[in-house]
C-alpha positions as CSV (number, residue, x, y, z in Angstrom):
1,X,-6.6,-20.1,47.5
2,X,-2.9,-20.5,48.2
3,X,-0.5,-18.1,48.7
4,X,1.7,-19.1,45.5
5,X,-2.2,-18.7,43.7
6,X,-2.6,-15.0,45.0
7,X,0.4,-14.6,43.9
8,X,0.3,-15.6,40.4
9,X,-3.3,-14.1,40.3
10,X,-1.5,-10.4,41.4
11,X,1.4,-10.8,39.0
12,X,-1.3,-11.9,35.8
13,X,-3.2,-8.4,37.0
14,X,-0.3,-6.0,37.1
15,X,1.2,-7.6,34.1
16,X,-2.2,-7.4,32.2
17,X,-2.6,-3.7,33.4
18,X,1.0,-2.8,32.0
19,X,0.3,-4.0,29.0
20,X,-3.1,-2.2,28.1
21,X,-1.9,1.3,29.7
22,X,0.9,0.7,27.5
23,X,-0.8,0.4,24.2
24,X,-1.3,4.0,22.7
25,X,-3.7,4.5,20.5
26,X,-2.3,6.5,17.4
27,X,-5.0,8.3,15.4
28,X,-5.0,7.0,11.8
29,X,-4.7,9.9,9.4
30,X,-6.8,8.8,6.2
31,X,-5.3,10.2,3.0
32,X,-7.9,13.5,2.3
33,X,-7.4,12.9,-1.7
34,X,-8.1,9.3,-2.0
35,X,-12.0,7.4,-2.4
36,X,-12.3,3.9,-0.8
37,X,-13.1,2.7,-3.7
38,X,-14.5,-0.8,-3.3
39,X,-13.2,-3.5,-6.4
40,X,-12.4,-7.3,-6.8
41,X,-10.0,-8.0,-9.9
42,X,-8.3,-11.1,-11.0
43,X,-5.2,-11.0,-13.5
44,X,-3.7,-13.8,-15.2
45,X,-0.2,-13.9,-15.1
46,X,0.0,-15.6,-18.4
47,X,-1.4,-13.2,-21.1
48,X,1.1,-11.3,-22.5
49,X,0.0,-8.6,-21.4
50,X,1.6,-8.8,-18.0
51,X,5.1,-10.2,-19.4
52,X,6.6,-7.1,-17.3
53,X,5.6,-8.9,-13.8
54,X,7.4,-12.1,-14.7
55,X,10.7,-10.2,-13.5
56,X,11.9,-8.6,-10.8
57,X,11.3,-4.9,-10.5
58,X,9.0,-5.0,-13.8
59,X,6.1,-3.0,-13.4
60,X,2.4,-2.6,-14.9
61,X,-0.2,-0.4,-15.1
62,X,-3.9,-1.6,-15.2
63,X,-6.7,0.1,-16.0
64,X,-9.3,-1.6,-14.0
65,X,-9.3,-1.4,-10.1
66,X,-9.1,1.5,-8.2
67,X,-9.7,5.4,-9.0
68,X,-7.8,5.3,-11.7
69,X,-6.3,1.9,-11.9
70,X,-3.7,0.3,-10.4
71,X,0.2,0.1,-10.6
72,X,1.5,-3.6,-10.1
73,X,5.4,-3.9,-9.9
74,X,7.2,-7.6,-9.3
75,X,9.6,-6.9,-6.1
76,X,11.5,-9.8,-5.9
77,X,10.5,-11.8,-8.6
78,X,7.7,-14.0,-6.1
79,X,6.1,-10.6,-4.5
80,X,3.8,-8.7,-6.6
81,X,2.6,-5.3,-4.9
82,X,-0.2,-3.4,-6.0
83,X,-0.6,0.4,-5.7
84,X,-3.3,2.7,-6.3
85,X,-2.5,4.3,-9.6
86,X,-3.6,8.2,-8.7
87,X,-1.1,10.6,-7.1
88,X,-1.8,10.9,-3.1
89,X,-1.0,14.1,-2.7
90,X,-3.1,16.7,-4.5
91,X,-7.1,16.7,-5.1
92,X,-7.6,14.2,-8.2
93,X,-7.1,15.8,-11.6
94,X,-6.6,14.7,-14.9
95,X,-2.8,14.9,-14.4
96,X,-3.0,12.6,-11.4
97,X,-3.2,9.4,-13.1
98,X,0.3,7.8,-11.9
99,X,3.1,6.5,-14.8
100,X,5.9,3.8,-14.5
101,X,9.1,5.1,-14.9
102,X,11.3,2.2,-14.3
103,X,11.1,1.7,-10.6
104,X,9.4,5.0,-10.2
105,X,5.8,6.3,-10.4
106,X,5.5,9.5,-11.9
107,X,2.6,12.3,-11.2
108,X,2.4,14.5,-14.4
109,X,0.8,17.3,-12.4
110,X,4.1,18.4,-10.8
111,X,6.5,15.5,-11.9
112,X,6.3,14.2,-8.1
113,X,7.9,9.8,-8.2
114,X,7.2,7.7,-5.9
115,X,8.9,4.4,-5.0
116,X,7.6,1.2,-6.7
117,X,9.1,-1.0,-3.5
118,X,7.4,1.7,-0.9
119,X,5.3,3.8,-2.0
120,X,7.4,6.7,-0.5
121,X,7.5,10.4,-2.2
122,X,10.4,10.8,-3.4
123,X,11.1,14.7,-4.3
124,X,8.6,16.7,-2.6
125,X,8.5,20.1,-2.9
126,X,8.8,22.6,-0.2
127,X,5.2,23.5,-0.2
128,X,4.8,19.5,1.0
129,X,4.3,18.7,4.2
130,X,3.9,15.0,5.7
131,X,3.5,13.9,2.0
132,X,1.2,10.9,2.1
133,X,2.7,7.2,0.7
134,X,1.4,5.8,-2.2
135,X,-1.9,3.9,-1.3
136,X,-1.4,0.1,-0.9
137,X,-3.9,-2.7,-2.1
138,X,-3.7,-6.4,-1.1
139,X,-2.7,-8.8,-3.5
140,X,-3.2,-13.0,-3.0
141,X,-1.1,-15.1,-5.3
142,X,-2.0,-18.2,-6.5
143,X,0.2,-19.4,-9.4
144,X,-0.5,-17.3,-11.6
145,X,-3.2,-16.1,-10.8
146,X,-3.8,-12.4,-8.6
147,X,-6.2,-11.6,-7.2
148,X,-6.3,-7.8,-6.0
149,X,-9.5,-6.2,-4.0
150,X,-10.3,-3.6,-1.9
């Protein structure tokens, strides 16, 4: 082996050895409240039913999917998001199931909205702490077709 090999070989370690002791791993902190609730829906963008997702910041609610359905809002008029329609941050209750406001959802048990765009809380109370985001399913486009699982 050369000397410019050894070299190159030394360099690869200590850069591979910098780069896993730099890699943290973070604990992930899974919402308390919220089943995984395994589903598969499709939704075709043409029934008038979802007119609201043809523009931008229209949103939907749908009872199938999820705990206790799902919220879809149209972002920018191409991106659809789809959220889990039960408030995050209580124990599920008949006033969980989450409303559209606007560009808001809304938790009837203590009138806590959410972002549509994020999923952030919005007004938590002081009683809150680290409030938990609205949950986030994937959604695959396909004309107009979604399709939206877990």
């Amino acid at each position: 082996m050369s000397v410019f090999s050894k070299i190159l070989f030394r360099k690869i370690i200590l850069l591979l050895l910098l780069l896993f002791s730099s890699c943290g791993k973070e604990e992930v902190v899974r919402n308390p409240y919220l089943n995984n609730i395994n589903f598969n829906i499709n939704i075709n963008l043409n029934l008038p039913a979802y007119d609201n997702l043809r523009y931008p910041s229209g949103g939907v609610r749908v009872a199938q999917g999820g705990m206790n359905g799902l919220l879809l809002f149209n972002l920018n008029g191409d991106t659809i998001l789809a959220w889990e329609a039960t408030c995050p941050n209580h124990a599920v209750r008949n006033c969980s199931k989450l409303t559209i406001t606007g560009v808001l959802a809304e938790c009837s048990c203590e009138g806590f909205q959410y972002s549509m765009t994020t999923g952030q809380l919005l007004n938590p109370d002081a009683a809150t702490e680290n409030p938990y985001t609205m949950l986030f399913y994937p959604v695959r486009r396909s004309g107009n077709s979604l399709s939206i699982s877990n």
